[in-house]
C-alpha positions as a printed Julia matrix, in Angstrom:
187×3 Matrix{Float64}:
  27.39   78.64   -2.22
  24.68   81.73   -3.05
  22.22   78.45   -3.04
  22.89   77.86    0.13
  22.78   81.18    1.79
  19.46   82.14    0.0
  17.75   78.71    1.07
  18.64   80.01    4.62
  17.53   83.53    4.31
  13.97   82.04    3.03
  13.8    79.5     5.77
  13.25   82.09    7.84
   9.65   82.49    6.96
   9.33   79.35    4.67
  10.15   76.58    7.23
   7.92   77.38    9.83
   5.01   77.69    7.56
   6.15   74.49    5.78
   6.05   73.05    9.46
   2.99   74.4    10.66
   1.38   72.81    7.41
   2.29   69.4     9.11
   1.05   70.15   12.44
  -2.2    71.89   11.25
  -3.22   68.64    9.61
  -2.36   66.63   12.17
  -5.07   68.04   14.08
  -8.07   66.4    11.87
  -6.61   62.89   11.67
  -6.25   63.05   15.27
  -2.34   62.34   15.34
  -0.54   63.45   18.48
   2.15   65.66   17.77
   5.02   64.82   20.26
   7.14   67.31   19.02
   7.98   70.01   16.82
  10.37   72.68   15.52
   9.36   75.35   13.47
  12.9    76.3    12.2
  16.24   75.2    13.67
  19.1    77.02   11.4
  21.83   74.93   13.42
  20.39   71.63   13.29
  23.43   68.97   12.59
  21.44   67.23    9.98
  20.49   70.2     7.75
  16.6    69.82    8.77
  15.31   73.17    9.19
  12.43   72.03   10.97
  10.11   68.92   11.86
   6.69   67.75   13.55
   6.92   64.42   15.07
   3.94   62.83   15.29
   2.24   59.47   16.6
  -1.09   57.68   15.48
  -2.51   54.36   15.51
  -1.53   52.11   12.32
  -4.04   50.22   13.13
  -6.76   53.46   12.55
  -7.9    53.8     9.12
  -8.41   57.45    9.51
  -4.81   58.09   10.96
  -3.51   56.33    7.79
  -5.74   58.29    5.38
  -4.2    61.56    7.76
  -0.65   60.69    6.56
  -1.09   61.8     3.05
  -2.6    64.81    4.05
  -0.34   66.02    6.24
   2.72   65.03    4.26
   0.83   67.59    1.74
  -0.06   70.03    4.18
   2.78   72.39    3.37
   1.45   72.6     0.33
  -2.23   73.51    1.06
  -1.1    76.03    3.8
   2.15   77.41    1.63
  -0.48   78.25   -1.17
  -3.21   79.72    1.18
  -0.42   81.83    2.7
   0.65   82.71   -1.11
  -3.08   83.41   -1.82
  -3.4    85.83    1.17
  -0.54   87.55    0.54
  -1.55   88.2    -3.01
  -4.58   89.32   -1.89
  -3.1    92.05    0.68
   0.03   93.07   -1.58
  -1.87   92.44   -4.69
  -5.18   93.38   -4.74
  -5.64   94.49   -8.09
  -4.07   91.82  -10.1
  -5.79   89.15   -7.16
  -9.12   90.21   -7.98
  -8.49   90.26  -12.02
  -7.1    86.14  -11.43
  -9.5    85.09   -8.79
 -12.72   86.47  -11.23
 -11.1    84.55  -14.26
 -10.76   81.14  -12.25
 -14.43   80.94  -11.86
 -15.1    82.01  -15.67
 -12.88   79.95  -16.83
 -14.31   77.01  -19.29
 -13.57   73.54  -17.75
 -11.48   71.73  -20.41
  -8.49   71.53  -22.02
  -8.74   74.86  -23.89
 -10.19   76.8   -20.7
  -7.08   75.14  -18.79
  -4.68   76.81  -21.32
  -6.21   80.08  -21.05
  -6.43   80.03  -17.34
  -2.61   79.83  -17.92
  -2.19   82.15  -19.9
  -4.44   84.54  -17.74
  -2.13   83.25  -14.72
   1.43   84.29  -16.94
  -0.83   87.82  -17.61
  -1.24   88.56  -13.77
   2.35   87.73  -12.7
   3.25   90.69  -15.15
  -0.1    92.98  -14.63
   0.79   92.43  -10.39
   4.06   94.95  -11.37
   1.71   97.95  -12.88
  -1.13   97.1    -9.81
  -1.72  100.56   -8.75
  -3.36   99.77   -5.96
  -0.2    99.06   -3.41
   3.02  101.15   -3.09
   6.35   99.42   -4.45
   7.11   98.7    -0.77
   4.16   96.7    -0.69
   4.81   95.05   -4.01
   8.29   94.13   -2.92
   7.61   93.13    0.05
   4.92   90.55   -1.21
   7.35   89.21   -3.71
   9.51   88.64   -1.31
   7.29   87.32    1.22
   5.91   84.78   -1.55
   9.38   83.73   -3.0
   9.83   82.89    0.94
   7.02   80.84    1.37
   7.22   79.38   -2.19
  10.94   77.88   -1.61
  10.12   76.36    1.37
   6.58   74.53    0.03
   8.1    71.44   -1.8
   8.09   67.67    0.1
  11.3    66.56    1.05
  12.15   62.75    0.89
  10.62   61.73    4.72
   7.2    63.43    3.57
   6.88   61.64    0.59
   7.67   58.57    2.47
   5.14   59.22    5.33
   2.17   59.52    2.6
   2.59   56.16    0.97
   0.73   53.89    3.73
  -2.06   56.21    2.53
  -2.01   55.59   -1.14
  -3.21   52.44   -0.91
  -6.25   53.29    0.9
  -7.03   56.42   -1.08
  -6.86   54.07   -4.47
  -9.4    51.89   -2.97
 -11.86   54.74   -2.58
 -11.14   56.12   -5.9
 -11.33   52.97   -7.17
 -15.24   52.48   -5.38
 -15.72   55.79   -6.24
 -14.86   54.75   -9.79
 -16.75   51.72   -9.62
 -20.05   53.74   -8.76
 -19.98   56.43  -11.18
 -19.68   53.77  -13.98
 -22.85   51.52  -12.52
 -24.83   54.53  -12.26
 -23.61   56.12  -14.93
 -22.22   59.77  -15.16
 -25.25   61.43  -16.64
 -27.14   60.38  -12.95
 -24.17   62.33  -11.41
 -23.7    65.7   -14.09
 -27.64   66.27  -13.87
């Protein structure tokens, strides 16, 4: 029941910006968006909100636009997350956003950029730089946005006349890399 209530409470603010995720994406792909509904807290079929959207089947492009805007609540939701951090945050922002580009790219420099990550959730509480409003505020603005960013069933369904296409290209991509070799491509 508290599940419930707190979904709602955070759809205020989650499910537009999952929604506007959608639409923004459509835009590129050139899909028409016929309608949409940023939130709708007495829709009969428990969807908060929707985009619907037509393209051409037939257009390579609009099917490669399907993945990304079934994912496009997740790009926007963590830019919006990112921002947010960055106004609320600024302090513990600018300590994670220098170590991201310092960080060594492999497995070890992943586990440390973890650990970093883990270090800033914690070091974001003692940021001196914003007044607890501002802190709590930001939490709750990101626990908002971060509830609402997951895929439901329909958007994972929409993305998979992409796939195909997309493991084509990777699978070129692949293809080329190996001929050439990767020392032609690392420098």
């Amino acid at each position: 029941r508290c599940g419930r209530g707190l979904v709602m409470v955070t759809s205020i603010i989650g499910t537009p910006i999952h929604e506007l995720g959608h639409a923004i994406m459509c835009i590129p792909f050139g899909h028409k968006i016929k309608k949409i509904c940023l939130w709708d807290p007495r829709a009969k079929n428990g969807v908060l909100g929707y985009v619907n959207h037509k393209y051409n089947k037939k257009n390579i492009w609009h099917r490669l636009g399907c993945l990304f805007i079934s994912i496009g609540p997740i790009i926007l939701g963590l830019l919006v997350v990112v921002f947010i951090m960055a106004l609320c945050f600024p302090e513990a922002f600018s300590e994670y956003y220098s170590s991201v580009f310092s960080v060594d790219r492999s497995f070890y420099g992943f586990l440390e950029l973890i650990s970093t990550s883990i270090n800033i959730i914690f070091s974001a509480i003692s940021d001196g730089a914003s007044p607890i409003w501002v802190k709590i505020l930001g939490g709750a603005l990101i626990v908002c946005v971060c509830m609402h960013i997951n895929l439901s069933g329909a958007d994972i369904k929409n993305s998979l006349g992409a796939l195909p296409i997309y493991s084509l290209i990777c699978l070129a991509l692949s293809g080329i890399v190996f001929l050439i070799g990767s020392d032609a491509i690392s420098g």
